[in-house]
PLY file of the C-alpha trace (Angstrom):
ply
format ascii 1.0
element vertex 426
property float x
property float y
property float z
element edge 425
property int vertex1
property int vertex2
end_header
0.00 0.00 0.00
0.84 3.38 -0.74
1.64 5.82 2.33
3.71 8.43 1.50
0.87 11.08 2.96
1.03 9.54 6.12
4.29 9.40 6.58
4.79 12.97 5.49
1.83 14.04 7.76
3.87 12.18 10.62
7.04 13.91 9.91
5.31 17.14 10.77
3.82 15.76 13.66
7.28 14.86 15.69
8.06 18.21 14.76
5.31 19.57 16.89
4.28 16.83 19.35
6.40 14.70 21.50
6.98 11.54 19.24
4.48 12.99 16.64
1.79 11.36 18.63
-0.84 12.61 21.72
-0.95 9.37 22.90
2.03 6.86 22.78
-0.25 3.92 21.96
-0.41 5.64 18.91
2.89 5.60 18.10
3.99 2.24 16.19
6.71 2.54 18.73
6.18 -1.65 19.12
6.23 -2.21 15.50
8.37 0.09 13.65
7.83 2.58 11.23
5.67 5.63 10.84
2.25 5.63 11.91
-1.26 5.37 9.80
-2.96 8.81 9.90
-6.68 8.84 9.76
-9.06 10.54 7.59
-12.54 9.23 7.88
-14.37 6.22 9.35
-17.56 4.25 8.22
-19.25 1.28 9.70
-16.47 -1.70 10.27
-13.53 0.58 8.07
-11.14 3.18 8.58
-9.73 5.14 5.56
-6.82 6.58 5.59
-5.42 9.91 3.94
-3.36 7.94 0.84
-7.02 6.56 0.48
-6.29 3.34 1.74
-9.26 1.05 3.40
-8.94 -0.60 6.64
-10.90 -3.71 7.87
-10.88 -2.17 11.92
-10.20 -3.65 14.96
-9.29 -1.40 16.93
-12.36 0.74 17.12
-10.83 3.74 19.01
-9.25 1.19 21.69
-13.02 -0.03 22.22
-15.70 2.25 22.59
-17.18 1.91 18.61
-18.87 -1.29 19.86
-22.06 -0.03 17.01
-19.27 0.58 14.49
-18.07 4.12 13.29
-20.63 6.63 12.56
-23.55 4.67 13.78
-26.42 6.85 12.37
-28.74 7.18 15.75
-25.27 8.30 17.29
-24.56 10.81 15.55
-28.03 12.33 14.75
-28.45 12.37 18.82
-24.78 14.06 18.57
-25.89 16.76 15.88
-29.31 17.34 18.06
-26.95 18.35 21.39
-24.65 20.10 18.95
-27.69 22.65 17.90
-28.18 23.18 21.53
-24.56 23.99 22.62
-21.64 22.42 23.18
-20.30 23.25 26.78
-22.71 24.94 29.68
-20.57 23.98 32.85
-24.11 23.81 34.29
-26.15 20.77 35.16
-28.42 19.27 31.93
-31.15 16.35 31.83
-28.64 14.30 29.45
-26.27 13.62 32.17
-28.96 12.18 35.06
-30.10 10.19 31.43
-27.02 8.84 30.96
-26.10 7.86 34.99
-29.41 6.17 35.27
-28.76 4.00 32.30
-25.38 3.27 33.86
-27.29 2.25 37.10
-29.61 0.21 35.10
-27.25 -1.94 33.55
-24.49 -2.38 36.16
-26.25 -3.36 39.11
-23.05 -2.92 41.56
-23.41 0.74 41.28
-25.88 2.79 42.67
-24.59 6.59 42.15
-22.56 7.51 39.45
-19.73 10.21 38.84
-19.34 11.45 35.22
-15.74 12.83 34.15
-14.07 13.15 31.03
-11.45 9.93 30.98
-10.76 6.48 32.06
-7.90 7.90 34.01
-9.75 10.39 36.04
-12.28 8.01 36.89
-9.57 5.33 38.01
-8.27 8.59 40.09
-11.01 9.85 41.45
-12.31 6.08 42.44
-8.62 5.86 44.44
-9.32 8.78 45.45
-12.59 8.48 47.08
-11.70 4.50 48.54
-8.76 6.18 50.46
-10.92 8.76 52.13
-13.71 6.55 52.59
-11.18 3.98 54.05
-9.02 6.21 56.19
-6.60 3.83 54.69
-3.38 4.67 52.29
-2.05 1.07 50.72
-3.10 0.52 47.37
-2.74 -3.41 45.55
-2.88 -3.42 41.47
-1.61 -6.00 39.09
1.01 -5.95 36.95
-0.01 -5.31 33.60
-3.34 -3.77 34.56
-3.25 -0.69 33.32
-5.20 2.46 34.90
-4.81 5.21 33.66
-1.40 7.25 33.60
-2.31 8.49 37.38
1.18 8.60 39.40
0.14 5.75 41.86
-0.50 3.40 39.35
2.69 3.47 36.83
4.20 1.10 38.58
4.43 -2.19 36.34
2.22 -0.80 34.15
0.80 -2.44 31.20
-0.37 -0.68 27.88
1.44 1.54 25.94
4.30 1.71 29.29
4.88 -1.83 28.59
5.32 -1.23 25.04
8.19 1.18 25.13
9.17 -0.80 27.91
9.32 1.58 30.84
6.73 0.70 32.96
8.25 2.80 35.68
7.75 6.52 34.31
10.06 9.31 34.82
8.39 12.28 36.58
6.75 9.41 39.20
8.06 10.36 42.93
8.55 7.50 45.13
6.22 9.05 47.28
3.44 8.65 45.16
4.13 5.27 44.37
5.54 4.27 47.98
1.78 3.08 48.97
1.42 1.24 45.99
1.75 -2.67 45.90
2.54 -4.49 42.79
1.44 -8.15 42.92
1.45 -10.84 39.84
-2.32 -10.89 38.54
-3.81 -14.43 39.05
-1.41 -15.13 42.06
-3.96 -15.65 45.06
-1.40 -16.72 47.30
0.54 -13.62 47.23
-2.79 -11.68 47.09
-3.30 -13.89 50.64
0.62 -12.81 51.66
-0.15 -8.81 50.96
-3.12 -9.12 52.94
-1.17 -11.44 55.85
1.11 -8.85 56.04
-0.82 -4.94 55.11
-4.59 -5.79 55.69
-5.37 -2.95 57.83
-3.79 -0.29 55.76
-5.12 -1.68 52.55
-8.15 1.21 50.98
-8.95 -0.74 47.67
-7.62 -3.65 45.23
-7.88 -2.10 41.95
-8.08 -4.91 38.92
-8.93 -5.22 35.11
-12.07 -8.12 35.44
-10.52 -9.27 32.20
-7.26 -7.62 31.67
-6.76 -6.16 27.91
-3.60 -3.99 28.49
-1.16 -7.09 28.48
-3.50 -8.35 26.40
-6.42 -10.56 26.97
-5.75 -12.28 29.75
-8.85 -14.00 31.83
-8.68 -14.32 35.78
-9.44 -17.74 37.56
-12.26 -18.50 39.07
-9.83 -18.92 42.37
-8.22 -15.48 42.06
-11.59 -13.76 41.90
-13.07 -15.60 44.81
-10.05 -14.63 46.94
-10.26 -10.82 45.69
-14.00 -10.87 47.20
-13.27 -12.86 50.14
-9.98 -11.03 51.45
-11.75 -7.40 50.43
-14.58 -8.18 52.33
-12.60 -10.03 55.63
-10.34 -6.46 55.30
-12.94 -3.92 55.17
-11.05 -3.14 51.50
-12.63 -1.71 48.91
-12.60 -3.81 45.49
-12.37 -1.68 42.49
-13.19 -2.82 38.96
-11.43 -1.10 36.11
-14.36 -1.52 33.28
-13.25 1.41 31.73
-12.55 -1.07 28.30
-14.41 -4.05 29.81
-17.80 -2.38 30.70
-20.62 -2.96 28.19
-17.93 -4.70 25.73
-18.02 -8.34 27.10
-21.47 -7.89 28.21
-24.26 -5.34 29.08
-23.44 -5.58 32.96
-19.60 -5.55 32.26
-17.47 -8.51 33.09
-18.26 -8.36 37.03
-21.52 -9.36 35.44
-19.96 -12.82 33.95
-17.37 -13.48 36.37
-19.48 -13.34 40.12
-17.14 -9.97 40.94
-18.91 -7.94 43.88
-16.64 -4.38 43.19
-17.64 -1.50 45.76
-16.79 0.99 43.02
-16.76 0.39 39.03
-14.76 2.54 36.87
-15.72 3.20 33.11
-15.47 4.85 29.81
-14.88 4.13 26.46
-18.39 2.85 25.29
-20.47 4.85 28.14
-19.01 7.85 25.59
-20.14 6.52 22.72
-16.56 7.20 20.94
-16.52 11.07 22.68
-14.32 11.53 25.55
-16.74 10.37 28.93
-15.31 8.36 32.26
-17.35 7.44 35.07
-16.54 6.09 38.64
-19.69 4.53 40.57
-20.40 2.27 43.40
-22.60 2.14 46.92
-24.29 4.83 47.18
-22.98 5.18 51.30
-19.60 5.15 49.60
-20.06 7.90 46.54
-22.07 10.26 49.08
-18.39 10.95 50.47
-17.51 12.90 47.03
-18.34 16.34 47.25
-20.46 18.24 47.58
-22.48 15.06 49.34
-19.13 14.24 51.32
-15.74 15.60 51.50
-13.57 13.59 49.16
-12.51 16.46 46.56
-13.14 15.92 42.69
-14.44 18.07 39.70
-14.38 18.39 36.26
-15.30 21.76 33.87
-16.04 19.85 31.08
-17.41 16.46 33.27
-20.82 15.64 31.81
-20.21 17.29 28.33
-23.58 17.69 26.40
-22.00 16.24 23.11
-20.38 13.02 25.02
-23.72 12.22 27.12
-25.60 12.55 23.82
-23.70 9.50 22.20
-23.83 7.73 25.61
-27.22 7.46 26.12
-27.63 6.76 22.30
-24.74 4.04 22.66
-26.29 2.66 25.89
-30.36 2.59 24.67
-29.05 0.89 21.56
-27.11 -1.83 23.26
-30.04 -2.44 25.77
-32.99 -2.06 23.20
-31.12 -4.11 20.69
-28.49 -6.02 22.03
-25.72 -7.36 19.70
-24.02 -9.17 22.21
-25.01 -12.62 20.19
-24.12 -11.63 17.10
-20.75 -10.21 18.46
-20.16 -13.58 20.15
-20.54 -15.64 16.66
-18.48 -13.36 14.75
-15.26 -12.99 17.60
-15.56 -16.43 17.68
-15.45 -17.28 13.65
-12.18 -14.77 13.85
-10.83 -16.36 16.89
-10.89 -19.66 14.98
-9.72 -18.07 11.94
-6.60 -16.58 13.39
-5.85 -20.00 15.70
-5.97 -22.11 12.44
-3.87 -19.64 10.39
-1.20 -19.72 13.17
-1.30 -23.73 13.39
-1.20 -24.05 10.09
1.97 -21.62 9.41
3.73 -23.23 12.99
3.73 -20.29 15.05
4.04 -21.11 18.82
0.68 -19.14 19.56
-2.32 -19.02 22.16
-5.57 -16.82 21.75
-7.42 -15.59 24.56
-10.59 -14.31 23.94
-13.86 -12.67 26.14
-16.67 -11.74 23.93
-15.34 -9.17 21.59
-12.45 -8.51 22.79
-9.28 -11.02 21.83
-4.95 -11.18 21.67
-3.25 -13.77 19.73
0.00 -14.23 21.77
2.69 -15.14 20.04
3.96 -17.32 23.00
2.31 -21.13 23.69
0.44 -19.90 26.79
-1.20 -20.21 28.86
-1.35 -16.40 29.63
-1.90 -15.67 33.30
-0.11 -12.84 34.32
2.38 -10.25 32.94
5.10 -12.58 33.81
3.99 -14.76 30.55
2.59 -12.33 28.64
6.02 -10.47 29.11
7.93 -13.39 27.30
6.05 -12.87 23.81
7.47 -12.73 20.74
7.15 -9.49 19.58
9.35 -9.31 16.71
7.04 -11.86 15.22
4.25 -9.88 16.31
5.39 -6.47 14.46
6.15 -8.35 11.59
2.32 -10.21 11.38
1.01 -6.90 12.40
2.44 -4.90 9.36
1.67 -8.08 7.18
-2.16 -7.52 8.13
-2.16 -3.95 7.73
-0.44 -4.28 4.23
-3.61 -6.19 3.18
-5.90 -4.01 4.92
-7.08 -4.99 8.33
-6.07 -3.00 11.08
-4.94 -4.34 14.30
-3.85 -2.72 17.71
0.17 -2.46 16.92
1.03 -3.71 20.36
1.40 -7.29 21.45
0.35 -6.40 24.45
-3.19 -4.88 23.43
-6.42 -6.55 22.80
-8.68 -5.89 19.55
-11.92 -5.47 19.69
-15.21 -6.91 17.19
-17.83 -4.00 16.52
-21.67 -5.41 15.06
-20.80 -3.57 11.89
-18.06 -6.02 10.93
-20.18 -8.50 8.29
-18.97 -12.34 8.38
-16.93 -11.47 5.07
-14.58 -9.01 6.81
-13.72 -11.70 9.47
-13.04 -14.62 6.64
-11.02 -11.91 4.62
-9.13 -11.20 8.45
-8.31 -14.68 8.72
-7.33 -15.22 4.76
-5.07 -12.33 5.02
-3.28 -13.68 8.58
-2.56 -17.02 6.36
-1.05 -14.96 3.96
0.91 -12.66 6.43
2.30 -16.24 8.16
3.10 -17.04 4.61
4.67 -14.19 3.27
0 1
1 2
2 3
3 4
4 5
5 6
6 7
7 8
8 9
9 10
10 11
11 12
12 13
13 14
14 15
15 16
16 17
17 18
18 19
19 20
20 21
21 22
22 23
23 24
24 25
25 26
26 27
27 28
28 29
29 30
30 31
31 32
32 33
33 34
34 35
35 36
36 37
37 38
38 39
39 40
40 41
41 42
42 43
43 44
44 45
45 46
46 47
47 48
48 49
49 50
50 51
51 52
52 53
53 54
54 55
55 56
56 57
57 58
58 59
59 60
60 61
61 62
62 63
63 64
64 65
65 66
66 67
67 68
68 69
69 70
70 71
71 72
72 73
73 74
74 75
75 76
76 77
77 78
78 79
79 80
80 81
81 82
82 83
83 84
84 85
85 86
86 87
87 88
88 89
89 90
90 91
91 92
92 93
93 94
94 95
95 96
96 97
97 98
98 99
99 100
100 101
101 102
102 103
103 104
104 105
105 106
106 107
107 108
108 109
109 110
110 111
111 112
112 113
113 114
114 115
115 116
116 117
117 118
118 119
119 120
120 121
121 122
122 123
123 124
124 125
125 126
126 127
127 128
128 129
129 130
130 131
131 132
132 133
133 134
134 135
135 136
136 137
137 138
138 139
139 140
140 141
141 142
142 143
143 144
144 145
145 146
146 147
147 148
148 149
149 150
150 151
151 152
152 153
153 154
154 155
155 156
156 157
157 158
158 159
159 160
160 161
161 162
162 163
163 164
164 165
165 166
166 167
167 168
168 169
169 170
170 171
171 172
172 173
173 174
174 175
175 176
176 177
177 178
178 179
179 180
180 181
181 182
182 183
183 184
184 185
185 186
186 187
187 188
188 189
189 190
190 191
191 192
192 193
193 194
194 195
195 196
196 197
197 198
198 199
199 200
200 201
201 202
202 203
203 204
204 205
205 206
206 207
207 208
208 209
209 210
210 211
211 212
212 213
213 214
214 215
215 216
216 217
217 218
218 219
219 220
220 221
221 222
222 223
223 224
224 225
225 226
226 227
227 228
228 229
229 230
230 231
231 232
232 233
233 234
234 235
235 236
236 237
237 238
238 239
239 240
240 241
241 242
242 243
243 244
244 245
245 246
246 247
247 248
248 249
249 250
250 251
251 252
252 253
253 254
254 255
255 256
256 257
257 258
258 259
259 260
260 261
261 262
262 263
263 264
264 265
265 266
266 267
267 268
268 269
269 270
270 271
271 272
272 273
273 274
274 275
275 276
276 277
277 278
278 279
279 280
280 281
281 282
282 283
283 284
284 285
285 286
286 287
287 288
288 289
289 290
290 291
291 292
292 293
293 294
294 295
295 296
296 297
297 298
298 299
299 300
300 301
301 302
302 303
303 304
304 305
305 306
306 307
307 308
308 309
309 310
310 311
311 312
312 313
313 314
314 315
315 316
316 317
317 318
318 319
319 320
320 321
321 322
322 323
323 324
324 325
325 326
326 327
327 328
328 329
329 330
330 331
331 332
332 333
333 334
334 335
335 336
336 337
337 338
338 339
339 340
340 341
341 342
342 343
343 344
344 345
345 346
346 347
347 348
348 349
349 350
350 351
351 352
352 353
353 354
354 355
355 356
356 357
357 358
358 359
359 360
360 361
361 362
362 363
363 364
364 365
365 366
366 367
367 368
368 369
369 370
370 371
371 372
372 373
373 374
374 375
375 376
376 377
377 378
378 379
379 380
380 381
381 382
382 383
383 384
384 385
385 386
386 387
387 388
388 389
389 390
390 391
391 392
392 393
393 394
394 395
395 396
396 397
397 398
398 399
399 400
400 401
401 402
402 403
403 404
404 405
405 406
406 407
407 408
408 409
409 410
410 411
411 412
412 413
413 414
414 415
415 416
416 417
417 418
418 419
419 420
420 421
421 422
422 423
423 424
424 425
């Protein structure tokens, strides 16, 4: 394929953003070479500005669940635009969109709008500590929250990718309360606790991890994250912000028996526009202010444009769910990739929840960052350009999960898995 525009247009970029990029995930820093800028998306299909077509699986990093430009979207989109596009007052759209949140997640029982993933991972850290009196904070390696200072430590995403999941710029003060433990290990999980139970405020996982890639928890690990939380007085924080109305409508607590005292999300509550929300028991959200004490806010939190798509996003998924249909076509590309990858010899294992799917290049089983760690990412970059040469569009990180939307038609996913045979060919 032809790229010379985009690698022009990227050029200019590093010449006026750090690395080109305003988000390193962005990057191709895993892969190699310059980056594929956007023009326009439709349906299942990005196009680029050389006028190339992409079969998409990426989807924003998860939210375009409906597809790109799902018409009842955007028309609720252009009806908020008419109206205005910023009051930093209260509106009707954002009680609309924090009951349908309610609704569908039944762990949470008042809501918080912000703009981001990361401020509602913050804010929810936030608000466990005060509510807690407690400072110690547990997270996973590999789960990554957000690019708040307590939580790059062994962090996955695009930190793992460039390979300095310690960030520069991080005091060890803000990270001295932090403790890093191997996700899927319950009997360290039991040791942390042995040992820092009383000063634990919160356990803050991924239900299904998708920043080291997919990588499912045991039915053992998530009965000890309830039972020690609850024997602790800790607070058990789920990070849905990719996970929440992606693997189902309830989120993945809703498939894996997870009791979380607050939820975190994004991504799809936004409908593809910047929205976060953090949510839980209502005797544990009346501590935010102005209801409690615990300090957050947010200008722009609540944005009429970003609730609009929300609630359109969330009545669509509720009033006609595509779960099934997701389901059958994740799992005709699951099979599709698996069988390319057997048939070329590649060491491999595919995880896969719903939608949302990594083929490792490592024989698995994934459980933790410690395997997902020992990957074979050359081979990746070199099957990820392969596929984007032919025109499908996957997450250039190893260590990133790609995502099904209903507009993909059985035809892109048989064309996906001709074109990996090709790329293990090639």
């Amino acid at each position: 394929m032809n790229r010379t525009r985009s690698v022009a247009a990227f050029e200019l970029a590093q010449r006026l953003m750090p690395g080109g990029v305003n988000s390193p995930a962005r990057a191709f820093g895993a892969v190699g070479g310059s980056p594929v800028f956007i023009d326009r998306a439709e349906g299942a299909y990005l196009y680029d500005i050389d006028g190339n077509r992409y079969v998409d699986y990426i989807g924003s990093w998860g939210p375009m669940i409906l597809g790109h430009g799902h018409p009842e979207v955007v028309a609720a989109v252009e009806r908020a635009l008419h109206r205005g596009t910023s009051f930093g007052a209260p509106t009707e759209a954002e009680s609309e969109l924090a009951a349908r949140i309610i609704d569908a997640v039944p762990s949470i029982e008042k809501v918080r709008l912000v703009s981001s993933g990361t401020e509602a991972t913050m804010s929810a850290i936030r608000l466990a500590r005060g509510y807690t009196s407690r400072d110690c904070l547990v997270k996973f390696a590999g789960n990554y929250h957000g690019h708040v200072d307590s939580l790059l430590v062994a962090a996955g995403s695009s930190a793992a990718t460039l390979g300095a999941p310690n960030s520069p710029g991080v005091t060890v003060g803000s990270s001295s309360d932090t403790l890093v433990l191997q996700y899927n290990d319950v009997e360290h999980l039991e040791d942390a606790f042995a040992a820092h139970g009383d000063r634990i405020a919160a356990v803050i996982l991924e239900p299904v991890v998708g920043n080291m890639g997919v990588v499912v928890p045991t039915p053992e690990f998530v009965a000890a994250a309830n039972r020690l939380a609850r024997q602790h007085g800790t607070l058990l924080i789920c990070d849905e912000v990719m996970t929440g109305f992606r693997v189902a409508f309830g989120g993945a607590q809703s498939l894996l028996g997870i009791e979380p005292d607050l939820t975190t999300l994004g991504k799809i509550v936004g409908g593809g526009l910047p929205v976060g929300a953090y949510g839980g028991r209502a005797e544990i959200m009346n501590h935010v202010l102005p209801a409690g004490k615990v300090f957050q806010a947010g200008t722009l939190s609540g944005n009429p444009l970003a609730t609009a798509a929300g609630c359109a996003t969330l009545r669509l998924l509720k009033e006609q769910p595509p779960y099934e249909r997701l389901e059958r076509l994740s799992a005709r590309l699951a099979d599709g990739l698996q069988r390319a990858a057997e048939e070329a010899g590649v060491p491999h294992t595919l995880a896969r929840v719903g939608s949302m799917m990594t083929l490792f290049f490592h024989p698995g089983p994934i459980q933790s960052w410690r395997e997902a760690s020992q990957c074979d990412v050359q081979r990746f970059a070199r099957f990820f350009w392969g596929l984007l040469d032919r025109g499908h569009y996957l997450p250039c990180s190893q260590f990133e999960a790609l995502f099904v939307s209903a507009a993909h038609s059985e035809a892109d996913i048989d064309a996906t898995a001709a074109a990996a045979a090709e790329a293990f060919r090639a």
